[in-house]
C-alpha positions as CSV (number, residue, x, y, z in Angstrom):
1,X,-16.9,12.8,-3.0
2,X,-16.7,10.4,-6.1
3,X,-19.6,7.9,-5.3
4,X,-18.3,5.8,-8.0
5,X,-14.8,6.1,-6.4
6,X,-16.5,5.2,-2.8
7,X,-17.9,2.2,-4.2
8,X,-14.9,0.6,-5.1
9,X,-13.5,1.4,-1.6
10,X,-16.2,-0.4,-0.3
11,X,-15.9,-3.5,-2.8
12,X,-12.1,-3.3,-1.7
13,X,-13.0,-3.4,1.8
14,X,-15.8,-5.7,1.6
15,X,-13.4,-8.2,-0.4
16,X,-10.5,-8.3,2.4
17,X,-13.2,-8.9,4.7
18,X,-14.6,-11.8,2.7
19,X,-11.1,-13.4,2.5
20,X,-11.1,-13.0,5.9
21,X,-14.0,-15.3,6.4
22,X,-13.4,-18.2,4.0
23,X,-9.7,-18.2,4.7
24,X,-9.8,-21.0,7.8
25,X,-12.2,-23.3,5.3
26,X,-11.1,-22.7,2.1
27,X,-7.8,-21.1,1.6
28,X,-5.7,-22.1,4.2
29,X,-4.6,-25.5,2.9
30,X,-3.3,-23.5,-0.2
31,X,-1.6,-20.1,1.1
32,X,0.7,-22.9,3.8
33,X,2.7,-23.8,0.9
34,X,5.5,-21.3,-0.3
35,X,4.9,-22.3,-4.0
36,X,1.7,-20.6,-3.7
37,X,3.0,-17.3,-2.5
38,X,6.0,-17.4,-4.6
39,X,3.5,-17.8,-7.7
40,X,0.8,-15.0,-6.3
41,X,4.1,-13.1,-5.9
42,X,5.4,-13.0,-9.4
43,X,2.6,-12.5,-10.9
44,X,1.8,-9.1,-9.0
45,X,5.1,-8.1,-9.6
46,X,4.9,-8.8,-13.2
47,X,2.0,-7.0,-13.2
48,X,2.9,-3.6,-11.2
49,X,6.1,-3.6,-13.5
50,X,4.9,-3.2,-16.6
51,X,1.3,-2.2,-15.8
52,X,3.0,1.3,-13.9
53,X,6.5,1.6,-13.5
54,X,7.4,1.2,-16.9
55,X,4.9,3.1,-18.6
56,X,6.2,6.0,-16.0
57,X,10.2,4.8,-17.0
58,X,9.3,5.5,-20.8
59,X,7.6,8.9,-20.0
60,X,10.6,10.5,-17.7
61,X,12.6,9.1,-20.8
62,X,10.6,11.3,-23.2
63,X,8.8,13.2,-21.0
64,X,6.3,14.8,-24.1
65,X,4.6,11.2,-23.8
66,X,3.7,12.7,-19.8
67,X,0.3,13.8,-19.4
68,X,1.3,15.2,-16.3
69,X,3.3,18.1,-16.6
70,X,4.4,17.1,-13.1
71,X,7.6,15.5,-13.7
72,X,8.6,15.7,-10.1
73,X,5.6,13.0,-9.3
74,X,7.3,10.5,-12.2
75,X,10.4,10.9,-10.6
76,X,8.9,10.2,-7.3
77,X,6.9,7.0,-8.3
78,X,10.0,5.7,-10.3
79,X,12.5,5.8,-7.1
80,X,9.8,4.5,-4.9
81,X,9.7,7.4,-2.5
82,X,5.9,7.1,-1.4
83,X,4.9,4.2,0.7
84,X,2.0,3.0,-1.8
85,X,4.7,2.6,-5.0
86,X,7.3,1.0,-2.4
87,X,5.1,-1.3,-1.3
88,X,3.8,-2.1,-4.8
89,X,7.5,-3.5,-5.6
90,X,8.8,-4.3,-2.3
91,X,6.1,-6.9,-1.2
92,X,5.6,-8.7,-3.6
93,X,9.0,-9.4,-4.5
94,X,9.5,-10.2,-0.8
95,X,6.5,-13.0,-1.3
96,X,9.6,-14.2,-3.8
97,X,12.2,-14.3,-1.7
98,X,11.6,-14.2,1.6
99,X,10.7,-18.2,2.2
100,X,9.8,-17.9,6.2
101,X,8.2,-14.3,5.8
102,X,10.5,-13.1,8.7
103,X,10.4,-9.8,6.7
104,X,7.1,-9.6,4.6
105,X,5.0,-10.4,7.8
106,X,6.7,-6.8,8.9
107,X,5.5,-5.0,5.9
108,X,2.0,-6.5,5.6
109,X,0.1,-4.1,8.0
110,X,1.6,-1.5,6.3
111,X,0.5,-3.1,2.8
112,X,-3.1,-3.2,3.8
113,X,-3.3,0.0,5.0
114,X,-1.5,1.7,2.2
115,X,-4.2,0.2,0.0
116,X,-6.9,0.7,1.7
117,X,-6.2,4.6,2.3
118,X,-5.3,5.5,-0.8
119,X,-8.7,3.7,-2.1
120,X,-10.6,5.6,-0.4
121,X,-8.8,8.9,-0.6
122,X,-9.2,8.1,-4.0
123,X,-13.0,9.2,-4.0
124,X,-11.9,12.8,-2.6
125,X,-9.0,13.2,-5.4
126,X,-11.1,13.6,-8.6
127,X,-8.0,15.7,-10.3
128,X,-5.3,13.9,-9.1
129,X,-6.6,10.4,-10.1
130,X,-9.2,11.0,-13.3
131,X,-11.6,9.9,-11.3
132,X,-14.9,11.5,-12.6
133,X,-18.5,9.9,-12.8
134,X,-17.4,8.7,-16.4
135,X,-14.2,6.9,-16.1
136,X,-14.7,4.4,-13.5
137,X,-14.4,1.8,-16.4
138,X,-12.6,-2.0,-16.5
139,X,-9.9,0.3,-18.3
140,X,-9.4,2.3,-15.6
141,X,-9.6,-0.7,-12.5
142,X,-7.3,-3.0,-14.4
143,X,-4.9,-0.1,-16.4
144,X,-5.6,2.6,-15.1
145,X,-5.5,6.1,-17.0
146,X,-2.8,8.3,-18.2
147,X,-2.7,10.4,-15.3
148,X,-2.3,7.6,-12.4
149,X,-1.1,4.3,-14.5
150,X,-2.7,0.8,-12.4
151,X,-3.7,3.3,-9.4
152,X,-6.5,1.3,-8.5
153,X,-5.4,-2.3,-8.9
154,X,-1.5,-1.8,-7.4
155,X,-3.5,-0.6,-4.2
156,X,-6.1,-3.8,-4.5
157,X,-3.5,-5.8,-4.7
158,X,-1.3,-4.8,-1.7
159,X,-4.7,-5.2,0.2
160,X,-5.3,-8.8,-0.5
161,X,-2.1,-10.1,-0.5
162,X,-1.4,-8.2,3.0
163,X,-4.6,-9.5,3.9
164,X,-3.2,-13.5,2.7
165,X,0.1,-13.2,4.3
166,X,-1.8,-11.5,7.9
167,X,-4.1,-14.5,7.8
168,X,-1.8,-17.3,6.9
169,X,1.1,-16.2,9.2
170,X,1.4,-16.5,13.2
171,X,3.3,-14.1,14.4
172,X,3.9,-11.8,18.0
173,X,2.3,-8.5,16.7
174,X,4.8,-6.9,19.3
175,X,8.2,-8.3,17.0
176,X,6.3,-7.1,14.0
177,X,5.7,-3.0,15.7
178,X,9.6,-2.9,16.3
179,X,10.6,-4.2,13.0
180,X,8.0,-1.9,11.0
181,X,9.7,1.1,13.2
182,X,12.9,0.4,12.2
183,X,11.7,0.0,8.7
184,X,9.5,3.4,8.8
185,X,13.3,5.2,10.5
186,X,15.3,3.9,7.2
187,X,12.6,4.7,4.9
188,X,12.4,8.1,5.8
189,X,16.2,8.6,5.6
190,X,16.0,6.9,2.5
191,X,13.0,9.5,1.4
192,X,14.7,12.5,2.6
193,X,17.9,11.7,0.9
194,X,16.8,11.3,-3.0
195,X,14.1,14.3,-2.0
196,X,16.3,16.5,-0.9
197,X,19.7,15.5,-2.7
198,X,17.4,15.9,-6.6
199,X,14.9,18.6,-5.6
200,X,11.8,16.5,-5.1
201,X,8.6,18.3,-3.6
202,X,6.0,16.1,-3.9
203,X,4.9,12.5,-3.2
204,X,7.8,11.9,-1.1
205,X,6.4,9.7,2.0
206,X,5.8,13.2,3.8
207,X,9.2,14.3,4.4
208,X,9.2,17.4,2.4
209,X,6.7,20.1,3.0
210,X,4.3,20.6,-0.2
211,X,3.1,17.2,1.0
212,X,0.9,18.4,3.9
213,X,-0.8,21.0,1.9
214,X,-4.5,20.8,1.7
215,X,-5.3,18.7,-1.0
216,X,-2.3,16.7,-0.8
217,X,-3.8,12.9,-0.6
218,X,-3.7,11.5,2.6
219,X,-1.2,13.4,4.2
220,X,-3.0,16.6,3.2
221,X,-5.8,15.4,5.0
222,X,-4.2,15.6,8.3
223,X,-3.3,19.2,7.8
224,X,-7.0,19.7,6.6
225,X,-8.8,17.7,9.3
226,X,-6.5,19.0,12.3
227,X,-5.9,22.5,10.8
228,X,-2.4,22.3,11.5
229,X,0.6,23.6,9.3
230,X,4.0,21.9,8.9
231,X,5.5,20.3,10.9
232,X,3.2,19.9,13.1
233,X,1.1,18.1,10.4
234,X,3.6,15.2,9.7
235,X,4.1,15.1,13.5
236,X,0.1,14.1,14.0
237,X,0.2,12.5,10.8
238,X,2.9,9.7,11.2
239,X,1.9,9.4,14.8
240,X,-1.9,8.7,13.8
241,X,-1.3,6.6,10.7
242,X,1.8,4.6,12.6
243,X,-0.9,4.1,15.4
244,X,-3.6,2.3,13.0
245,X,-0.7,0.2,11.2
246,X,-0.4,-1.3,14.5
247,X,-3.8,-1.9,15.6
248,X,-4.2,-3.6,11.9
249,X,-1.0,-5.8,12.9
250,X,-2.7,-6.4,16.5
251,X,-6.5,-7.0,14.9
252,X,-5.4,-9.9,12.3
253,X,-2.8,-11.3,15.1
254,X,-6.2,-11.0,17.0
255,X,-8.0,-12.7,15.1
256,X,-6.2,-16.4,15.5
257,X,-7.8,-16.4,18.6
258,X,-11.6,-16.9,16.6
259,X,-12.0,-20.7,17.5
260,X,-12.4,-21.4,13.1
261,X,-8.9,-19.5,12.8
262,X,-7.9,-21.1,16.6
263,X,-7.7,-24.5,15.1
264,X,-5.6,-24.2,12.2
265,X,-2.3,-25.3,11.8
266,X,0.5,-22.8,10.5
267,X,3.6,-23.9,8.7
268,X,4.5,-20.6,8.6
269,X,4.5,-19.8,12.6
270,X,7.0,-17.0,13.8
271,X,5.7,-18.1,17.5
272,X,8.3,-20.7,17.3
């Protein structure tokens, strides 16, 4: 493990947690009106854009400006195939658009755990991510490095602002399991489409096989922990990880039932 890595997970964690707390007294007033999240919004965008996806654009263009001789992980990150990159465009762009958060209150639990995870699977991937006892600088948190361009701060981001939209929305935690399985089903046609139609092998949400190897990120781990081989893997995999998306979407609906977060009044209430 990367201690240095670790720590950040637990600064990531310990700073959802926090905005957990001081949301009722402090925050709530603010994240009611839809200027706010349209503004939070843009601004991650703008930042995701050209802090990762087009640094990775201009390197599949001229791919001798790669570090990385794997190409196949470029093309992956540029067409969105992982969850994490998805996500990265997808909700905050959604905290644009979508003015009642009908659809961004489905994506949420799947936001904070996508940051989360990879945070911390980030202090077990030392190659895959640069992450080494001398690199965890403010370059690397707030760029990046060649090798994995805004990993840690696209991941922080989805965290907290899954974390904002989860706390400022009320919402039946039952309506938001069914619309994140429909959206898991067309994702993963989506996934296996590009992957399969352009030769993809790698970073692809789990629908092609190199991504449950050992070593793999998350969805190595599976294959690792359960010493199971593919398909089998992606079966316990997608099964395990879809089962703690839902308890996250059941703990924050959950938590309105704290008398501080009992007593607030949402604008934004998909009770209704």
């Amino acid at each position: 493990m990367n201690t240095q890595g670790f720590i950040l997970f637990i600064f990531s964690i310990c700073a959802a947690g926090i905005l957990i707390l001081i949301y009722p007294k402090y925050l709530h007033r603010y994240f009611q009106k839809y200027l706010i999240v349209l503004i939070l919004g843009a601004i991650t965008l703008a930042y995701v854009f050209f802090g990762r996806f087009l640094p990775i654009f201009i390197e599949l263009i001229d791919p001798k400006n790669a570090p990385d001789p794997k190409i196949q992980t470029r093309v992956s990150n540029m067409l969105s195939l992982d969850m994490c990159p998805f996500m990265a465009l997808c909700f905050p762009l959604l905290m644009i658009l979508d003015k009642k958060r009908k659809y961004l209150i489905i994506m949420a639990p799947f936001a904070f755990f996508g940051g989360a995870i990879s945070i911390f699977g980030a202090s077990f991937s030392d190659f895959e991510h640069g992450l080494n006892p001398a690199s965890i600088t403010w370059s690397y948190i707030f760029v990046g490095n060649k090798v994995d361009h805004l990993f840690f701060m696209m991941h922080f981001a989805l965290l907290l602002n899954a974390t904002i939209i989860m706390c400022s929305t009320r919402y039946y935690w039952q309506r938001m399991v069914i619309g994140g399985t429909i959206w898991c089903v067309a994702f993963f046609i989506y996934a296996i489409l590009f992957a399969y139609s352009i030769g993809i092998q790698v970073h692809a949400f789990g629908v092609v096989k190199d991504d449950w190897l050992p070593g793999s990120g998350q969805f190595g781990a599976v294959a690792e922990v359960t010493n199971t081989t593919y398909p089998w893997s992606m079966i316990i995999g997608y099964v395990f990880f879809g089962g703690i998306i839902g308890l996250v979407g059941m703990g924050f609906n959950y938590i309105k039932k704290i008398p501080w977060y009992a007593k607030l009044k949402y604008d934004f209430n998909l009770k209704k």
